[in-house]
N, C-alpha and C positions, 0 to 999 in steps of 0.2 A: 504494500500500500504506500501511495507517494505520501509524502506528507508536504503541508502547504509552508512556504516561506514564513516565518514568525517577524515580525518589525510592523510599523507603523503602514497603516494602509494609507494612501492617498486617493481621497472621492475627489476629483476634479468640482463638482458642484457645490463643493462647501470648501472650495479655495479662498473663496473670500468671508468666511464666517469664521468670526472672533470664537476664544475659550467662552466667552460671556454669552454666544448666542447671538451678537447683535452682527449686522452686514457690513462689513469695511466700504465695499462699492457703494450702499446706499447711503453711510455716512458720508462718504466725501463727495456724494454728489449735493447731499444735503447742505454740508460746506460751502460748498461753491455755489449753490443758488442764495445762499445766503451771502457770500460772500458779493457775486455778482448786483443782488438789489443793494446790499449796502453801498455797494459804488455807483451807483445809477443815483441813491439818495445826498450819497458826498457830493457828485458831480453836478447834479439839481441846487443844490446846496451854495455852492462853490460860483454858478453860471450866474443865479442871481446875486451873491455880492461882489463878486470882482469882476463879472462878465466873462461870456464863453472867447472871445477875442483870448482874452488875460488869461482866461484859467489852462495849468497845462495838467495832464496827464501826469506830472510829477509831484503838480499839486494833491490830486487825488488821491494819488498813492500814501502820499505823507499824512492826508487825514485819515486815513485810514491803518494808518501804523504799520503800512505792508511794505515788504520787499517788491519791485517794480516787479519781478517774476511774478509773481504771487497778483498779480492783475492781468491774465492772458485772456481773461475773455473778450478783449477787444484791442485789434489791430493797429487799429487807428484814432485819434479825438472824435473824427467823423460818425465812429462805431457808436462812443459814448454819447455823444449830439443824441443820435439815432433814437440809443435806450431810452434816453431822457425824454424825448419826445414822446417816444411809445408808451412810455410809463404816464408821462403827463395825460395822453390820450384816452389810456384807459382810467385816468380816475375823473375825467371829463365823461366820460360814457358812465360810467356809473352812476354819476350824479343824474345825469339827464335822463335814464334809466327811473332813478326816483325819483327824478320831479312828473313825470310821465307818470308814473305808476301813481300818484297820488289822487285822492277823490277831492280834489278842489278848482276853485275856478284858476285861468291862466293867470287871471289880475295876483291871486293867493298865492301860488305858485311862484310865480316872477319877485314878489317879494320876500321869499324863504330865501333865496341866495345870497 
């Protein structure tokens, strides 16, 4: 009868789960969205008091206490521009979302903002 190799098995599917149970790949993605909105928030931040002209991408970095590495999700300032607009957008639709959704007249409405 063979007998089977004794050591440490390796399950490819649980290459990324911690002794603790928890997902290495989903923490660091978690990370990094987190990390990503916080800089779309510095740079929102940042455009309205020194203006997007003036603010660099080094600025960014520095409020955020990161290493320039450590900010790869965007190429370019233009990337950043970009988020910031998109983020400003979606919390313009939201709003207009709820004032829509509201049971009042548009005169009521127009002056909630």
């Amino acid at each position: 009868m063979e007998r089977e190799a004794q050591g440490p098995r390796h399950d490819p599917s649980h290459a990324d789960v911690r002794q603790d149970g928890r997902n290495m790949r989903a923490e660091k993605k978690s990370k990094e969205k987190d990390t990503h909105k916080l800089s779309v928030e510095v740079a929102e931040r940042l455009f309205r008091q020194i203006g997007f002209q003036k603010t660099t991408i080094a600025d960014i970095v520095r409020e955020l206490h990161l290493s320039p590495a450590n900010v790869r999700f965007f190429a370019a300032k233009s990337e950043i521009n970009e988020a910031v607009c998109m983020d400003l957008l979606g919390k313009i639709e939201v709003k207009v979302e709820e004032i829509a959704a509201s049971h009042s007249t548009a005169t009521l409405k127009n002056n909630k903002t």
